[in-house]
N, C-alpha and C positions, 0 to 999 in steps of 0.2 A: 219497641224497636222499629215498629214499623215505621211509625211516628217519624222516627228521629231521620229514617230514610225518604221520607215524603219532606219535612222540614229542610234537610240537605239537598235535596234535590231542588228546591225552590230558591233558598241562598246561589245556588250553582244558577240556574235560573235571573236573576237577579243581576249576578255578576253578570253575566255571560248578555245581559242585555244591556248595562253600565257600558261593559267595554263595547260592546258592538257602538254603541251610541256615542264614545270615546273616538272609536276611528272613524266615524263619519262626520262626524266635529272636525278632527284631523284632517281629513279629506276637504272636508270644503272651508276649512280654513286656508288653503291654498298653498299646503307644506308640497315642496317639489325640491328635488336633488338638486339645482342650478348652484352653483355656487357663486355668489353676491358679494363684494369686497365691500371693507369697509368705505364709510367718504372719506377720507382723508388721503383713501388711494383711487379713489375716484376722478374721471372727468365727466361732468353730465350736463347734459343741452336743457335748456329750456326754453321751449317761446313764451311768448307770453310775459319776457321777464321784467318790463318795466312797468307792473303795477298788479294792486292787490296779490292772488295768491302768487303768482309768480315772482312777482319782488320781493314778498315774504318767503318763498323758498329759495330762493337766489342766496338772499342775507343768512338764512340759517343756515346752508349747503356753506357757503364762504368760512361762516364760525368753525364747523366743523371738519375743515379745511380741505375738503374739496375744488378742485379745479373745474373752472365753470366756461360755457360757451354759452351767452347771452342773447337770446335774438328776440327784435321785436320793430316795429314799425319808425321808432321816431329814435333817431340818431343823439338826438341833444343829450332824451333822459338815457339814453342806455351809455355814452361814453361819462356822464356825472355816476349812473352805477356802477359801472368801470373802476373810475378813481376813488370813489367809499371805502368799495372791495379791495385795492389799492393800499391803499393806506393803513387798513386794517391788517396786509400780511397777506391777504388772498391773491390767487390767480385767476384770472379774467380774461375773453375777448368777447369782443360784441359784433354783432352781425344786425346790420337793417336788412329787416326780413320781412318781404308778405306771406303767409303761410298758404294763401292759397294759390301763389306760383309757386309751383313744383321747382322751376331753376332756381328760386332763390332758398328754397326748402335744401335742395342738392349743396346750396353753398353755407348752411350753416353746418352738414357735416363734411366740407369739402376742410373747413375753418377748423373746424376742431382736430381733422384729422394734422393738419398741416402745422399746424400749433403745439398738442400736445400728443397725438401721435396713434389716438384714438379715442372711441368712445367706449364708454361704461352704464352712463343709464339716460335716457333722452323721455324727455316729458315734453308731451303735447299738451298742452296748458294753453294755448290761444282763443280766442271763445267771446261771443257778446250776444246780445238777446235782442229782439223786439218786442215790445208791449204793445196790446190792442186786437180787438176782435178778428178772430181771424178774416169778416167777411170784409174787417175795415184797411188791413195790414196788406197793402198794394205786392204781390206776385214778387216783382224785380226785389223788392227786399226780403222777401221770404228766401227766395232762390241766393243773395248774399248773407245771410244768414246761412245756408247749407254752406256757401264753400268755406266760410272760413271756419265753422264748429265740425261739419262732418268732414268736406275732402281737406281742411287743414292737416285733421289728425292720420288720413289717411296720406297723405304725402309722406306728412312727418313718420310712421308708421312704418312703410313701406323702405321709407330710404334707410330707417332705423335698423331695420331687419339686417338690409346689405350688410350694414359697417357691424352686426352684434352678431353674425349666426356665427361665424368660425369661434370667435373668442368668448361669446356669452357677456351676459349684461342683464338689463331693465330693461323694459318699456312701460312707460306707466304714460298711461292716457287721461285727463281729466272730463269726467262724465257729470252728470247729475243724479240725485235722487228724485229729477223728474222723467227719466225713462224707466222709474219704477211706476210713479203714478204723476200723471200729465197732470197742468193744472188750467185751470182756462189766461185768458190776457196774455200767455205766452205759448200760442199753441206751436208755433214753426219752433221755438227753440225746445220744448218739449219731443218736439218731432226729431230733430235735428239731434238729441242727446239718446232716443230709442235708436237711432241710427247706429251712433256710437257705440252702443251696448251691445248692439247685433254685431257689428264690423268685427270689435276688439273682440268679443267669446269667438267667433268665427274663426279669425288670425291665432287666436289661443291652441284651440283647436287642431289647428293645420301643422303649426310650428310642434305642438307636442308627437304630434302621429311623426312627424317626420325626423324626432328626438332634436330637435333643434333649441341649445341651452338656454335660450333665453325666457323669461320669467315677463310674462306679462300681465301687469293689474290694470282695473278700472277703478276710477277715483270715484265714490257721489257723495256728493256735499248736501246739502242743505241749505236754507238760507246763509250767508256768508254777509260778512261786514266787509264789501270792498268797494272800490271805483264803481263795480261792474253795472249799477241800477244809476249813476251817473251819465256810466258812458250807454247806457242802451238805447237806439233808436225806444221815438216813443208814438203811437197815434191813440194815446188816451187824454183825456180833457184832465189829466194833473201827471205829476210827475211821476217816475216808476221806483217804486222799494218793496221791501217783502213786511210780511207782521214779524212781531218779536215772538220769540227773541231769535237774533242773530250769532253767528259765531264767528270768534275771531280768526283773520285768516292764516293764523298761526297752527289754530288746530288741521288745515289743511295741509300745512306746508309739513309738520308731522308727521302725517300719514305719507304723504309720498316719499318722505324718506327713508322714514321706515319701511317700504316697498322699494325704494332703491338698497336696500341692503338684505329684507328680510322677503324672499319670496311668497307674495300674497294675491290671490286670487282676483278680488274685488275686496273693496274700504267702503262703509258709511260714512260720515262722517257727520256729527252732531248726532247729540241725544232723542230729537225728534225725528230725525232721516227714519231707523226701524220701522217706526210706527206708520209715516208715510209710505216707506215701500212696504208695509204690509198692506195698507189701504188697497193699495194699486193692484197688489198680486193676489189676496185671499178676500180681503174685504170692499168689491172697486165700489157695489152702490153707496156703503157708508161714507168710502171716500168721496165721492161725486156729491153727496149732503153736504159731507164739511169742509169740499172746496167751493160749492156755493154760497154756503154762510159764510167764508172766513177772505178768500181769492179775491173777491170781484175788490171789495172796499178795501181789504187790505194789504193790497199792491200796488195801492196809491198814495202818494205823501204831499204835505201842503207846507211843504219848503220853497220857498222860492226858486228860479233855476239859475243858471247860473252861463255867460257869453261860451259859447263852443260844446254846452251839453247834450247829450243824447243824439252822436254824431258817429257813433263808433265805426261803425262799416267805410265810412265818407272822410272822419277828419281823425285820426289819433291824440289823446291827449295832450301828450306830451310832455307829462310831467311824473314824477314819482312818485307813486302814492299808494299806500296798503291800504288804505281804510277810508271807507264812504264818509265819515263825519253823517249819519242819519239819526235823526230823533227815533230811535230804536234801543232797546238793550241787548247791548253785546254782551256774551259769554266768553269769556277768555279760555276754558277749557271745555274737554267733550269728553268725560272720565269714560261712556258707552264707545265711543272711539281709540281710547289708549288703549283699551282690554279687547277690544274686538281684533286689532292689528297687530296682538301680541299671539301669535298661535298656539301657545304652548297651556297659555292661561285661555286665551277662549274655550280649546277642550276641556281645561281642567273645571269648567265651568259648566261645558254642555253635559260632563259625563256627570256633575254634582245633579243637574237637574231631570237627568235621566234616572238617576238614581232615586231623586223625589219623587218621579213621576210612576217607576216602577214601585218605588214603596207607597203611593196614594192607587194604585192600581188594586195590590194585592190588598191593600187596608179595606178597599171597598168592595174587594170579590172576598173578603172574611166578616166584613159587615154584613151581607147581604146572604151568603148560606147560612149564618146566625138567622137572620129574618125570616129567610125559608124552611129553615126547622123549626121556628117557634110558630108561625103560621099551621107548621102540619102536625105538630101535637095534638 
């Protein structure tokens, strides 16, 4: 009898540590009361939107027949985005925007409001890199490097707030999985995306103490198959790309929408990101090994370049384009990413592995008093 009281007690025990490890799954999967419409009743900004992740969220936000306000530096490709969307059934406006003038940041939600009449989720998605030592990467472009990846998002951010606290909404910020763990050849944007992680948990923070509805995520990607190693300034002796494998920017545009309707904390994004931001956060010297065995050679590519490349801060594209075309392999999907931004199955997952973990616990505290009493016979 006793037995049976000591065995029930530890089922209870077990349970009681399942669920506990259920609601903090819960919890940091970033479940909050805001209430999130679907897109199809949506209008949502995006800068950024005429190329790679942006113009892959653009297109699938369109499908799903949300109403879009399009902003981004070069007039030609965002009215040809315009007419795609257009055609397709979608509603569109487009806005020439630099993000890191605040008046022109004012007028992309000046646009939306005056068009459709509000806004619903606004993605800061604007963003470009430079490659090369930091002792070699000259000051002035470091410093344009911060305004357009850190005070862009903060503009956008800020004025975002204005138009989303009465009526509630999104803000979803596009960060990296390199403000989990930096990597060398891009130290300013490494810099410039810790920034972002600080700013955006901070603004998280603020707006919840003050019950303000709005639902704010951090985006970090992983290496991605876009323009973006195209368009980066570059001061290394070959061009700029990341190692394989890459992911398509599809998997990106995903997660933000799913975060435009499903309120979520922070997103990884790709099946490698985890493991990088665990580098950074529990394991940094292993990481600092295998970003100097793997970083230095392979963030370099020996493709030719190509008239008006690696100009981003100076010249804009100009053209419409998801995907880098790089001698890389892309992954069209990130199955660690659909299940991470689904929150219902992320718990149901962390509470399955708590439960493993509670049952390899007590398995080895019943291994071991076995070993203890046979040692004292």
């Amino acid at each position: 009898m006793l037995r049976d009281r000591g065995n029930s007690g530890k089922r209870r025990a077990v349970l009681e540590s399942a669920a506990a490890i259920a609601g903090i799954a819960r919890a940091c999967s970033g479940l909050m009361t805001y209430h999130l419409k679907n897109l199809r009743e949506q209008v949502i900004v995006i800068t950024g939107a005429s190329s790679g992740i942006g113009l892959a969220t653009a297109r699938m936000a369109a499908k799903e027949g949300a109403k879009l306000v399009l902003a981004a530096r070069t007039e030609d490709a965002l009215k040809q985005l315009e007419g795609e969307i257009r055609e397709q059934g979608g509603d569109a406006a487009c806005v020439v925007a630099d993000v890191t003038k605040q008046e022109d940041v004012r007028r992309i939600a000046e646009t939306a409001r005056s068009r459709f009449g509000r806004i619903d989720t606004w993605v800061n998605n604007a963003g470009g890199s430079v490659y090369g030592r930091i002792m070699d990467v000259p000051i002035d472009e470091q410093r344009m490097l911060f305004e357009v990846n850190y005070w862009g998002v903060v503009h956008g951010s800020r004025i975002a707030v204005e138009y989303l606290r009465n009526n509630g909404g999104a803000l979803i910020n596009l960060g990296s999985v390199a403000s989990d763990r930096a990597i060398p050849l891009q130290g300013a944007y490494a810099a410039s995306k810790h920034a972002v992680k600080a700013f955006t948990d901070s603004l998280r923070s603020e707006l919840e103490k003050d019950n303000v509805p709005i639902s704010v995520t951090l985006i970090k990607p992983t290496a991605i198959d876009t323009p973006f190693f195209r368009h980066a300034e570059s001061y290394m002796d070959a061009r700029p790309v990341e190692p394989s494998p890459m992911y398509a920017p599809e998997t990106v545009a995903k997660a933000i929408l799913r975060s435009a309707r499903t309120p979520l904390r922070d997103v990884l994004v790709g099946g490698l990101a985890p493991a990088q931001s665990m580098m950074g956060r529990i394991f940094p010297r292993l990481g600092d090994k295998v970003a100097n065995a793997t970083m230095f050679k392979g963030q370099k590519d020996e493709r030719p370049g190509r008239p008006g490349e690696n100009q981003v801060f100076h010249h804009p594209s100009g053209e419409l384009r998801e995907r880098g075309e790089y001698n890389r392999k892309t992954l069209e999907r990130s199955w660690y990413t659909e299940i991470a931004s689904r929150p219902y199955l992320a718990s149901m997952m962390a509470a399955g592995a708590g439960l493993a973990a509670v049952a390899l616990m007590k398995s080895r505290s019943h291994n071991r008093s076995g070993l203890m009493a046979l040692l004292h016979r």
